[in-house]
VOBA-1610 file (N, C-alpha, C; in pm, whole numbers, padded with zeros to 5 digits, always signed):
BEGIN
Unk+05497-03177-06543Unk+05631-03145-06587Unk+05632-03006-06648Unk+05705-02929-06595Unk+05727-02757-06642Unk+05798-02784-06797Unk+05734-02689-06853Unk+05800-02670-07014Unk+05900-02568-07018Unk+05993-02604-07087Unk+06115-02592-07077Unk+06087-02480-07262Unk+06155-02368-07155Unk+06168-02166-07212Unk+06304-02183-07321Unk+06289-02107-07429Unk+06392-02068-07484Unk+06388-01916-07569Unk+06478-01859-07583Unk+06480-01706-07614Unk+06605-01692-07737Unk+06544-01603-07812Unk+06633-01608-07919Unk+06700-01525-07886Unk+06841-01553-07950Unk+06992-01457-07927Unk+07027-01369-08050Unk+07005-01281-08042Unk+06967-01226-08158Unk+07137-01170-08216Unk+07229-01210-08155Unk+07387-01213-08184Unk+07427-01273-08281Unk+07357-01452-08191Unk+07408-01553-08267Unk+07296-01605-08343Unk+07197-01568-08313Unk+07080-01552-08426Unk+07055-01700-08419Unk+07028-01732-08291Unk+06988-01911-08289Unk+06911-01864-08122Unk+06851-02020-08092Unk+06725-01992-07983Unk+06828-02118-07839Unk+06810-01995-07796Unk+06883-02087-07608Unk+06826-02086-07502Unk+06852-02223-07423Unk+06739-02232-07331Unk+06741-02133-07238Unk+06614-02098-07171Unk+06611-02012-07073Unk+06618-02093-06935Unk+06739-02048-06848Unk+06724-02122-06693Unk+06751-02017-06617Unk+06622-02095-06544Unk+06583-01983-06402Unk+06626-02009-06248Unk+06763-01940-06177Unk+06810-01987-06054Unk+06684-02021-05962Unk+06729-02058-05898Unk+06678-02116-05773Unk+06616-02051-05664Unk+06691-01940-05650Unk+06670-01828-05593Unk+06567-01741-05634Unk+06565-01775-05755Unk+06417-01668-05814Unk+06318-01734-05812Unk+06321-01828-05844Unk+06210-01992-05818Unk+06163-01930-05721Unk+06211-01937-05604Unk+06157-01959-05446Unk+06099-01827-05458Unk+06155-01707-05503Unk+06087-01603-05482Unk+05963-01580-05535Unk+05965-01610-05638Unk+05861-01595-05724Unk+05712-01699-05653Unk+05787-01839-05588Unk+05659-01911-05486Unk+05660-01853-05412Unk+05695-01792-05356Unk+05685-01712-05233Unk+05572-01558-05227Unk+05630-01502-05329Unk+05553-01405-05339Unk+05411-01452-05415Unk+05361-01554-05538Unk+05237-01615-05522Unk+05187-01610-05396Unk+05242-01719-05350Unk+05218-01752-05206Unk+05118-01659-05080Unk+05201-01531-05117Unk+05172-01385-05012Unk+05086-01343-05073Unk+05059-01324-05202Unk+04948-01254-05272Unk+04805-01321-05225Unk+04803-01467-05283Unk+04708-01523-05227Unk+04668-01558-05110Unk+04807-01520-04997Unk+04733-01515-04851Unk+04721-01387-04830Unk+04734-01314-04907Unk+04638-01135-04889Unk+04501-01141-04906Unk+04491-01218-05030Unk+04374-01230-05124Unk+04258-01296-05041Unk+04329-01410-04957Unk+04215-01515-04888Unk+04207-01402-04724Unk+04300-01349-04670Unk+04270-01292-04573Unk+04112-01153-04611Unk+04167-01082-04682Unk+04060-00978-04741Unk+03943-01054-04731Unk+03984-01159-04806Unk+03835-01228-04848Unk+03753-01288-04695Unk+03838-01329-04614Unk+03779-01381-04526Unk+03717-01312-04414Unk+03782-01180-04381Unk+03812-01065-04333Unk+03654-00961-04356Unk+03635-00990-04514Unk+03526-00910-04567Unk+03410-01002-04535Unk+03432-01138-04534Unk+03336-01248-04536Unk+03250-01275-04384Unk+03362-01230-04271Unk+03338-01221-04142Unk+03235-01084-04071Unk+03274-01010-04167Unk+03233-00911-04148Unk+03082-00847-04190Unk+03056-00902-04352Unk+02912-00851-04418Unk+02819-01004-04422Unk+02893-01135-04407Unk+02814-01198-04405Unk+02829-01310-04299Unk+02697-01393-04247Unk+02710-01485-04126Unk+02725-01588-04197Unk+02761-01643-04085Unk+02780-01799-04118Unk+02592-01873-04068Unk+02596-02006-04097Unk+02472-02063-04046Unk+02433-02039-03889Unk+02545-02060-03835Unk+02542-02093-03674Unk+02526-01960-03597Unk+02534-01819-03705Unk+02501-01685-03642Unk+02454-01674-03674Unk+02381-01675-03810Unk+02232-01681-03861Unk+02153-01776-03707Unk+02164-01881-03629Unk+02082-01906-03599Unk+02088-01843-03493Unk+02185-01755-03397Unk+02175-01737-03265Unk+02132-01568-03276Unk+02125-01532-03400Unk+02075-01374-03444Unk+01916-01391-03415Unk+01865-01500-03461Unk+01734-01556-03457Unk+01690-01534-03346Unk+01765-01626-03289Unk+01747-01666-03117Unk+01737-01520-03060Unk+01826-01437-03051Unk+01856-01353-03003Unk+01709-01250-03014Unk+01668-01265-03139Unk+01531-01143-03186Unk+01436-01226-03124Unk+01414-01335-03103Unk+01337-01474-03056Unk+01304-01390-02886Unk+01454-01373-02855Unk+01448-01351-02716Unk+01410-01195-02669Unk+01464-01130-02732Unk+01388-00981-02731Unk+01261-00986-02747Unk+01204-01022-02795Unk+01050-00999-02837Unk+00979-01035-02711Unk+01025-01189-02708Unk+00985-01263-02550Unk+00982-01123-02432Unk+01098-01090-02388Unk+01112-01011-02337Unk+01010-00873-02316Unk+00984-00820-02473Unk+00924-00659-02460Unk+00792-00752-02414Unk+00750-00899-02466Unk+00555-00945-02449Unk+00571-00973-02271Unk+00696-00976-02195Unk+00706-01013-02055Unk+00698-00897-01976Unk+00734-00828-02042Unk+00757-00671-01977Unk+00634-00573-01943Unk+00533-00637-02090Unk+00391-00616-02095Unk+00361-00694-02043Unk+00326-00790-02026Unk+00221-00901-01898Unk+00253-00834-01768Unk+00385-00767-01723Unk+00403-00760-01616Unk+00320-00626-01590Unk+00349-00584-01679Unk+00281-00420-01695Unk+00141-00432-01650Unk+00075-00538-01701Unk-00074-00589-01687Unk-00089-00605-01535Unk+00039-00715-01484Unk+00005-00767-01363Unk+00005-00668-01283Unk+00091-00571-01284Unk+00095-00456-01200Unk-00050-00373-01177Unk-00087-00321-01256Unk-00238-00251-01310Unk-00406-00366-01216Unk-00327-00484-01238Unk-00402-00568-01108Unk-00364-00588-01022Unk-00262-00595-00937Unk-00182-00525-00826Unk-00238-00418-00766Unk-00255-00344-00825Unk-00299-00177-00826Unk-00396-00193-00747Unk-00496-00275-00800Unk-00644-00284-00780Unk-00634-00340-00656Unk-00595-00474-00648Unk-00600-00489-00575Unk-00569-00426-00410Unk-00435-00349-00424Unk-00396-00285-00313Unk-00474-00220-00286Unk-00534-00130-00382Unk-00628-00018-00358Unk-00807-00038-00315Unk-00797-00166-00323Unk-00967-00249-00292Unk-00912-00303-00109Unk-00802-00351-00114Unk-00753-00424+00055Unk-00695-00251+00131Unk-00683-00165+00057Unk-00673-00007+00165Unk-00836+00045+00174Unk-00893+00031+00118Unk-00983+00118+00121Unk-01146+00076+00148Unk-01143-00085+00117Unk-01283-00173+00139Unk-01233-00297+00254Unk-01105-00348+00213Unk-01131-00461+00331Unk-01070-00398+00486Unk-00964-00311+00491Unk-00916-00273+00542Unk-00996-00160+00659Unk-01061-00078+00553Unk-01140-00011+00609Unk-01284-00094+00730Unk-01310-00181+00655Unk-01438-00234+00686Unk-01409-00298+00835Unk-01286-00326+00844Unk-01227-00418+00949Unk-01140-00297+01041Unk-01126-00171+00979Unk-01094-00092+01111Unk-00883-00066+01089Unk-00856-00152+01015Unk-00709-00165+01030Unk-00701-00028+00936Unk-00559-00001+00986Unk-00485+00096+00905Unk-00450+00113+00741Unk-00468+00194+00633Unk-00416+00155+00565Unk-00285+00153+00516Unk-00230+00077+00417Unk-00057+00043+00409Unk-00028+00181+00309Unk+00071+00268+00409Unk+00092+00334+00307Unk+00198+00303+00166Unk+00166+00405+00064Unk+00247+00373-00075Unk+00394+00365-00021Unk+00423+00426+00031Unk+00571+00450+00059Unk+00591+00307+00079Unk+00555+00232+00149Unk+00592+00117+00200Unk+00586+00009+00052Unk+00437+00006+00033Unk+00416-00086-00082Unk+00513-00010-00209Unk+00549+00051-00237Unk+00594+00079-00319Unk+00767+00120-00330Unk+00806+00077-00224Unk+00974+00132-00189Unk+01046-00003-00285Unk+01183+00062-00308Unk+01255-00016-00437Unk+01310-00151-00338Unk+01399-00196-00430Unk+01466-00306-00378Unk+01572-00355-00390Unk+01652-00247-00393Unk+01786-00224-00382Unk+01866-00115-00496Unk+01996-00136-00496Unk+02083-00017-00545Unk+02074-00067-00711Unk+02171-00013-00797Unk+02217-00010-00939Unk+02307-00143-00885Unk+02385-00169-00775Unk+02462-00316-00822Unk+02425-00419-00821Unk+02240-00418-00833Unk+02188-00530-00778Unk+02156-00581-00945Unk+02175-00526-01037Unk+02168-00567-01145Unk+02289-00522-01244Unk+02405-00524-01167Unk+02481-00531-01253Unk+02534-00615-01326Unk+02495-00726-01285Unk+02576-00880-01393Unk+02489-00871-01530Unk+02396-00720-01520Unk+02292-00781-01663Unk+02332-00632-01755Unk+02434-00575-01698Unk+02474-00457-01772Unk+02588-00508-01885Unk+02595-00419-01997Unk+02721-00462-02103Unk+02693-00519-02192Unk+02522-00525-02217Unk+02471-00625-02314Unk+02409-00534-02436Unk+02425-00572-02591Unk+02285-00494-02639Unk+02157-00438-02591Unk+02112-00534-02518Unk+01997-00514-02454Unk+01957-00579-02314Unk+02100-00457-02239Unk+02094-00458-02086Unk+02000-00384-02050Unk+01912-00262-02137Unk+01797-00221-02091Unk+01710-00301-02036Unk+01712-00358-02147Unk+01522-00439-02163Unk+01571-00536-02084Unk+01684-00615-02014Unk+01671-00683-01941Unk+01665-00679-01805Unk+01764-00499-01784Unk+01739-00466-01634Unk+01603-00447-01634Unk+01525-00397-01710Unk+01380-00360-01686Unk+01289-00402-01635Unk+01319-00555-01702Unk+01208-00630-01686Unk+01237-00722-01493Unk+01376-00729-01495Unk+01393-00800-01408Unk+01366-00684-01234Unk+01373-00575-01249Unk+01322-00476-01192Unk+01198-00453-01149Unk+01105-00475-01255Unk+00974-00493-01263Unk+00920-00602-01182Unk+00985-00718-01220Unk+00960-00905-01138Unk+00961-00842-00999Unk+01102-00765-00984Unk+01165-00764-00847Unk+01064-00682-00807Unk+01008-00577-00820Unk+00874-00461-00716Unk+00773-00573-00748Unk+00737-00655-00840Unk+00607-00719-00832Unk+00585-00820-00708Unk+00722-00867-00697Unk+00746-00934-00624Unk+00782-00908-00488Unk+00809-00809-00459Unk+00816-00713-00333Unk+00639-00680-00270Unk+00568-00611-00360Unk+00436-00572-00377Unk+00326-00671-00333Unk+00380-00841-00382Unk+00270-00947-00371Unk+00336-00975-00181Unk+00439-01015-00167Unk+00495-01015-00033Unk+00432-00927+00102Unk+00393-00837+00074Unk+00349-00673+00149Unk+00208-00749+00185Unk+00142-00751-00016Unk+00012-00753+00047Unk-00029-00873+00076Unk+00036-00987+00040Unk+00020-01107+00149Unk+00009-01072+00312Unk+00088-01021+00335Unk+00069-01013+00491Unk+00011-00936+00508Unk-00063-00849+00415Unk-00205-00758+00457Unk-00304-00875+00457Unk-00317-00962+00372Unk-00415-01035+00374Unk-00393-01111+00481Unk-00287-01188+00541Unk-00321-01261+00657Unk-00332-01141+00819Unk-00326-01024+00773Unk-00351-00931+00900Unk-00530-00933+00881Unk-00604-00926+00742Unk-00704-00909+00721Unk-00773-00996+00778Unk-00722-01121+00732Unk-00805-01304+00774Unk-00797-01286+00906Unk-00692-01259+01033Unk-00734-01242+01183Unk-00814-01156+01183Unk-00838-01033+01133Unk-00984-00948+01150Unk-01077-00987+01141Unk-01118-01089+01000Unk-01199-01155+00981Unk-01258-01241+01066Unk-01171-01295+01175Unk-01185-01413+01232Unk-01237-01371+01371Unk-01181-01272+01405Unk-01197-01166+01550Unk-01369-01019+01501Unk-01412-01062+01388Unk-01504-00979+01311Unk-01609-00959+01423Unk-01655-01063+01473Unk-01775-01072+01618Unk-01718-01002+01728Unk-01602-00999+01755Unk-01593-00932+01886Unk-01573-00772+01852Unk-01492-00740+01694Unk-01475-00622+01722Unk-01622-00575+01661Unk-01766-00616+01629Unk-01857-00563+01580Unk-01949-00490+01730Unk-01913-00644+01819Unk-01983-00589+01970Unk-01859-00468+02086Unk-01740-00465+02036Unk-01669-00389+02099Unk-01677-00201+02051Unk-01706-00197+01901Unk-01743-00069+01857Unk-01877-00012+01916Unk-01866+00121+01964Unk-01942+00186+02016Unk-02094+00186+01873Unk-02203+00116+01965Unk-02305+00154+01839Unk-02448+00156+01873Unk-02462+00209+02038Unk-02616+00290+02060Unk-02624+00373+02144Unk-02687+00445+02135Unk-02679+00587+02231Unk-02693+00506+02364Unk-02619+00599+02462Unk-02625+00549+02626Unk-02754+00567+02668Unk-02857+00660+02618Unk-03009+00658+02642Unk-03084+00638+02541Unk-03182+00544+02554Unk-03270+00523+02435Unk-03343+00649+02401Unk-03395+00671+02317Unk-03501+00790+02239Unk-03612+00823+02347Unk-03649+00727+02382Unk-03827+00732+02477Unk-03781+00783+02632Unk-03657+00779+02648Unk-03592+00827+02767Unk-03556+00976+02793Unk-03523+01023+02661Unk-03468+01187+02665Unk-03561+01288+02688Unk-03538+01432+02708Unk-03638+01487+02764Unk-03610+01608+02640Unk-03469+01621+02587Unk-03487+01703+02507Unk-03424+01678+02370Unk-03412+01725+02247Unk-03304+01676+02129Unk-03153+01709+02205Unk-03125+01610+02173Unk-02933+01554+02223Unk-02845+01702+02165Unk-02747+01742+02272Unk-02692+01831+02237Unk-02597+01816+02156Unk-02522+01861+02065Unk-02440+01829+01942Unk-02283+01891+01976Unk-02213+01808+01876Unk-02083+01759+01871Unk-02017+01904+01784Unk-01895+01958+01828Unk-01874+02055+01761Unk-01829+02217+01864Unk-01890+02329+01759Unk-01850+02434+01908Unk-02024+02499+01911Unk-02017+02526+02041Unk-02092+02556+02077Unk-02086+02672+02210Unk-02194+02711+02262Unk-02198+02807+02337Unk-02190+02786+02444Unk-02085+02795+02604Unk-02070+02728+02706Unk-02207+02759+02758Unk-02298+02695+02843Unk-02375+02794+02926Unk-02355+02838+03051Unk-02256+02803+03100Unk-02173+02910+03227Unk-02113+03044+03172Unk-02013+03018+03102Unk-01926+03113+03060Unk-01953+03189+02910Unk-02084+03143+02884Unk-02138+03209+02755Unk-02023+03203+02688Unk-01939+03141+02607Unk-01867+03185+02555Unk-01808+03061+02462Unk-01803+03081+02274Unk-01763+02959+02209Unk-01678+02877+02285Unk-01712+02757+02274Unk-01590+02630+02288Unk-01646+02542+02226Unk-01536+02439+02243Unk-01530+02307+02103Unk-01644+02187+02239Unk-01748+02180+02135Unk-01802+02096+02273Unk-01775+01904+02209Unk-01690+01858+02315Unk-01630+01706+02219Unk-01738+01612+02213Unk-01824+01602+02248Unk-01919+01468+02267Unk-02066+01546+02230Unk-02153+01417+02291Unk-02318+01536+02317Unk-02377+01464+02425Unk-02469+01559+02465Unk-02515+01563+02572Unk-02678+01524+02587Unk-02740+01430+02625Unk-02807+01303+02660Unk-02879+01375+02762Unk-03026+01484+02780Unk-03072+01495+02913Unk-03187+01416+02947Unk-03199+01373+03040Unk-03295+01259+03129Unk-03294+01330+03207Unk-03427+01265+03284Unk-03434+01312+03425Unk-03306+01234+03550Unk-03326+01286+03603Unk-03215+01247+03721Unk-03238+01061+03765Unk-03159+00986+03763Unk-03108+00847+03774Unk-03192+00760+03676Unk-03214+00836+03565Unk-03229+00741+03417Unk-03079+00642+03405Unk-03155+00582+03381Unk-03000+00425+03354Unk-02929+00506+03277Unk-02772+00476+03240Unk-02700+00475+03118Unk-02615+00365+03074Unk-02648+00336+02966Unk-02581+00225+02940Unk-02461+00221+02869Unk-02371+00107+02874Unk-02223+00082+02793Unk-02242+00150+02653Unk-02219+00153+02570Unk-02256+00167+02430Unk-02162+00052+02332Unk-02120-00030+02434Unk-02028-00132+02355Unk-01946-00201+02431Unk-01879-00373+02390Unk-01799-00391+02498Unk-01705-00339+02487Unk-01639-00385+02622Unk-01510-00354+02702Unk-01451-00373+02819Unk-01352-00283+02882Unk-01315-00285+02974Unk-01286-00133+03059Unk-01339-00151+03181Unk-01398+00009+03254Unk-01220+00045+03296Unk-01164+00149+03261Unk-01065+00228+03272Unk-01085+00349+03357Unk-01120+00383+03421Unk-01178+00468+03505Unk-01310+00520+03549Unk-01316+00500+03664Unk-01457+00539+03730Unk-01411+00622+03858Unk-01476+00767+03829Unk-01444+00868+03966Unk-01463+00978+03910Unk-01485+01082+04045Unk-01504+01226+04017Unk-01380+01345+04012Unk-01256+01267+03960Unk-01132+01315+03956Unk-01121+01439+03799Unk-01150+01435+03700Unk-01190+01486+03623Unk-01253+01592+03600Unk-01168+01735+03563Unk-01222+01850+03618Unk-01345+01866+03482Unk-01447+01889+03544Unk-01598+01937+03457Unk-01683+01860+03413Unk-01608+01667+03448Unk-01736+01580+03425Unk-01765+01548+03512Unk-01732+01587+03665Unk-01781+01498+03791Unk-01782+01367+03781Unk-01905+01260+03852Unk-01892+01122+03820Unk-01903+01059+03701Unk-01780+01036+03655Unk-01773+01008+03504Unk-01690+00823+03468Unk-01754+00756+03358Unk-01670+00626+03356Unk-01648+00667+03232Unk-01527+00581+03231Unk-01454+00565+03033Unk-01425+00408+03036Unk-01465+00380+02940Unk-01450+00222+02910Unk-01377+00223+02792Unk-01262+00124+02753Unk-01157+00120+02664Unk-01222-00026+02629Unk-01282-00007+02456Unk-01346-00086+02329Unk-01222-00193+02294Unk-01112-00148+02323Unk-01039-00203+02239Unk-01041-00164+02051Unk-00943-00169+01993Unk-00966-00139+01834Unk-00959+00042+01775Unk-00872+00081+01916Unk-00876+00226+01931Unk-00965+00307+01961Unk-01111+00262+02017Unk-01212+00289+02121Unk-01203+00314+02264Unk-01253+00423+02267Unk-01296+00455+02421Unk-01396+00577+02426Unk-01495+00545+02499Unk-01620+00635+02526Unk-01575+00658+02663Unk-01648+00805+02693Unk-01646+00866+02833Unk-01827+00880+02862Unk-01859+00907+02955Unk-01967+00907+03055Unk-01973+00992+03105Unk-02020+01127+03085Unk-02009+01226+03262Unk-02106+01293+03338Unk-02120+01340+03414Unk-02187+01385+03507Unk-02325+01317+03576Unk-02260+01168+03618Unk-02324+01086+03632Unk-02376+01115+03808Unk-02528+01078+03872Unk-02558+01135+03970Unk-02460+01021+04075Unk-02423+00903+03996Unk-02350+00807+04035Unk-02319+00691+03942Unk-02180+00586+03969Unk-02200+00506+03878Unk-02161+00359+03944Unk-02208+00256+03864Unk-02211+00129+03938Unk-02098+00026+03866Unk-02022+00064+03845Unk-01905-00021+03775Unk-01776+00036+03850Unk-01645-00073+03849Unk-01541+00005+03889Unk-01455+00000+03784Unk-01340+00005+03763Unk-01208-00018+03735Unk-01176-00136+03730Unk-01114-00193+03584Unk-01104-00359+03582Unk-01173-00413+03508Unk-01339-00379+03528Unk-01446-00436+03552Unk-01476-00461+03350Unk-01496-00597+03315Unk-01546-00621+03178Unk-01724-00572+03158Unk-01775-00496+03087Unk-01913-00473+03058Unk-01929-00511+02895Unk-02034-00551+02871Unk-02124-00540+02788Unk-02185-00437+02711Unk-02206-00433+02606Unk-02268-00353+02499Unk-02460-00372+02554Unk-02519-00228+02642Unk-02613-00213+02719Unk-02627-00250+02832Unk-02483-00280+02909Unk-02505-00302+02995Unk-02520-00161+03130Unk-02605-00182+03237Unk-02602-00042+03296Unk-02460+00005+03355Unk-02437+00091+03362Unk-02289+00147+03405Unk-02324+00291+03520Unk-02426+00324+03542Unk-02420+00468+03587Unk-02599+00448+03612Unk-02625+00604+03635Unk-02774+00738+03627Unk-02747+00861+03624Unk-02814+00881+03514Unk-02802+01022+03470Unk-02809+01117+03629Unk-02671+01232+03602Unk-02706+01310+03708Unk-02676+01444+03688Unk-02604+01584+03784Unk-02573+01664+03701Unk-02459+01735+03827Unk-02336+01628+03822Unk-02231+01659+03870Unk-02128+01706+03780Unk-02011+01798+03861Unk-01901+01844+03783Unk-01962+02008+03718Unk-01925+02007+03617Unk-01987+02147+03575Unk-02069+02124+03465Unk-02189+02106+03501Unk-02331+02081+03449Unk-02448+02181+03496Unk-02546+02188+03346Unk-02640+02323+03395Unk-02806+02216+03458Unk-02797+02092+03442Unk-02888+02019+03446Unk-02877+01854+03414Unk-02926+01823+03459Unk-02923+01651+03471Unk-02920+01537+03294Unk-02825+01531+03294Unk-02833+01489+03140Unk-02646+01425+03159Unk-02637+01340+03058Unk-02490+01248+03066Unk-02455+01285+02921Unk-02292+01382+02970Unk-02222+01386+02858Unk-02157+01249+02780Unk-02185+01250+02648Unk-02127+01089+02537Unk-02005+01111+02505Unk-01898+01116+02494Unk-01773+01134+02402Unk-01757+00965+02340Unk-01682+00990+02246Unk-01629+00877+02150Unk-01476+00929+02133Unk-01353+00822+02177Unk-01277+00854+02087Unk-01196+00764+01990Unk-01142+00771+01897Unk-01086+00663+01857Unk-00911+00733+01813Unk-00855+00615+01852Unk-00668+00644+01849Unk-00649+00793+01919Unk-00677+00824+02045Unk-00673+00910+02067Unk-00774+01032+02057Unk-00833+01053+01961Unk-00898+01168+01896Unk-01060+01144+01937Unk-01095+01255+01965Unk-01229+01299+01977Unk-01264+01261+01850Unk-01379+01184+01809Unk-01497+01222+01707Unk-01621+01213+01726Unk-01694+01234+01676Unk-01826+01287+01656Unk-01942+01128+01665Unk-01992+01150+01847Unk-02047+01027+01814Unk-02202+01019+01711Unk-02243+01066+01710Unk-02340+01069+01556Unk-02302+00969+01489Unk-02201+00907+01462Unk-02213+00808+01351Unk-02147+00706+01406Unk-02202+00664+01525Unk-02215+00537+01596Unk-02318+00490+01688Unk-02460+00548+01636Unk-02572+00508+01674Unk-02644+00407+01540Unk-02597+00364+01489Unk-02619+00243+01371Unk-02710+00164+01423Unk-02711+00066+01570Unk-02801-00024+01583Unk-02910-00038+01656Unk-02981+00061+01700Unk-03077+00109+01779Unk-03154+00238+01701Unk-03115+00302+01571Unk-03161+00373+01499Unk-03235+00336+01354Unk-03343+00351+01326Unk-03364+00354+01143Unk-03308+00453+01127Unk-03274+00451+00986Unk-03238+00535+00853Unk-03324+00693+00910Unk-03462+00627+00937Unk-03536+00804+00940Unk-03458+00841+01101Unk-03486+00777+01180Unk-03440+00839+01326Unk-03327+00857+01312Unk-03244+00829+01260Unk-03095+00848+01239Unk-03050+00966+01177Unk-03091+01017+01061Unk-03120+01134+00990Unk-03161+01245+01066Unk-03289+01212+01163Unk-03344+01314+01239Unk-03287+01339+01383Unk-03193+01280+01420Unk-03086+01292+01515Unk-02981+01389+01415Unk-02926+01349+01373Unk-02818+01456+01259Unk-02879+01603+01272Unk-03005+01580+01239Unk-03083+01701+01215Unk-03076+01800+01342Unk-03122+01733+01432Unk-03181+01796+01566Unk-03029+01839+01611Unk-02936+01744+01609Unk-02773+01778+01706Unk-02731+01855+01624Unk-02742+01898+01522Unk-02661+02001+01445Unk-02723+02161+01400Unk-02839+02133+01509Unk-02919+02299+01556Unk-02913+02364+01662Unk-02837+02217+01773Unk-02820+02276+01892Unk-02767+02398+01923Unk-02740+02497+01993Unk-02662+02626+01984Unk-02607+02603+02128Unk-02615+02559+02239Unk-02582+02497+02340Unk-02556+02402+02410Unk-02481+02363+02514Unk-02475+02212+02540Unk-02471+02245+02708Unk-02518+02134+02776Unk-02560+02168+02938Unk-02408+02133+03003Unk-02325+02145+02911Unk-02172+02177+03036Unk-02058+02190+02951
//
């Protein structure tokens, strides 16, 4: 119950009640009213603002919970990559090699995997960095393991085909040692002996006496046999398969045709000295994917370590070659 106001009249010098319209009533609740919904807005306003509630206290948690996760994922991946590495770089250079295949270039293993909109649903965040990052990272790791998977199952058929391509690589001289009459002429340039004059001589040159055997130097299949070939006369080339092919030339004749599957020692020819030859001896070439190289380092299984060395020695003093 409100207590009831009185004010002295200082006229009539006596005390009269004080009454307050109705109209001021309401105003006066009213404006309480507004003050204290200023008062609670500020307050709530300030309250929203400097301090959390429980339930953002817990998802602030979560949230640092999940960043952290993140930078220790970003590092593992970092790790996995660095063994990745290794690995690619052990299957280019040891298994790859050993087996003859090509290696994968970086460009390939290493090309992206798509544009900026491929991670755009993860942009707009505090930490849309660290999340495109990491998921970027997954995505090449995961590109990277894909690649060299199918290096490894290109590897495992090598593996498996390992016997045929060991007997298909060229790997003994077409004349044994006890057969030659002089040190083997060498790979490189040398001095014509017709035309006296430098040229690149591609193979080396094997002299025997006239219809010494010559043999395959590996399997295959005979790709030409004939004296069509200007400067080797009767000459065979047999295709190794595995980007192999040896030539034969200036054979006094040869006993294989075209078609024809041979064997690693098997006879193919006799030394002779057709085409443009200064004397009876069978030019060797090796090539592989096309290219001349240097057969010297495909006498591996008919050589020791010392005879092998002393072949290097002797072919790389030659100053001439007999065609």
């Amino acid at each position: 119950m409100s207590k009831i106001k009185y004010k002295f009249n200082t006229k009539s010098l006596t005390y009269e009640k004080v009454t307050i319209p109705l109209r001021k009533r309401i105003w006066q609740v009213l404006s309480y009213l507004a003050t204290g919904l200023v008062f609670a807005t500020i307050t709530i306003i300030l309250a929203f603002k400097y301090l959390s509630s429980p339930k953002e206290k817990q998802l602030q948690r979560e949230i640092t919970e999940l960043t952290l996760q993140y930078e220790i994922l970003n590092n593992r991946m970092t790790e996995v990559t660095e063994v990745l590495d290794d690995i690619q770089e052990r299957d280019n250079n040891v298994y790859r090699t050993i087996f003859e295949a090509e290696p994968i270039p970086g460009s390939i293993r290493k090309a992206g995997t798509g544009g900026v909109d491929r991670y755009k649903a993860l942009q707009g965040f505090n930490n849309s960095g660290l999340m495109v990052e990491a998921t970027k990272s997954l995505d090449r790791i995961s590109k990277q393991l894909y690649i060299q998977s199918k290096s490894f199952d290109e590897v495992a058929k090598l593996v498996k085909s390992k016997a045929k391509l060991l007997s298909s690589i060229p790997a003994i001289q077409p004349i044994p040692n006890d057969e030659l009459r002089h040190q083997p002429g060498g790979f490189g340039w040398r001095t014509h002996p017709i035309y006296k004059t430098p040229e690149f001589h591609p193979g080396m040159d094997f002299a025997a006496a006239e219809g010494t055997e010559i043999h395959a130097t590996g399997d295959g299949i005979v790709i030409r046999a004939d004296d069509m070939a200007q400067g080797y006369g009767n000459h065979v080339v047999i295709n190794h398969g595995y980007g192999y092919e040896t030539l034969y030339g200036h054979m006094v004749r040869f006993v294989v045709h075209v078609g024809q599957q041979v064997k690693r020692g098997q006879l193919i020819g006799y030394v002779g000295s057709t085409g443009l030859s200064t004397a009876p001896h069978v030019h060797y070439e090796v090539h592989k994917n096309g290219d001349v190289v240097n057969p010297i380092n495909f006498y591996y299984n008919d050589l020791t370590p010392e005879q092998y060395q002393k072949l290097i020695e002797m072919s790389a003093q030659s100053s001439q070659s007999f065609d």
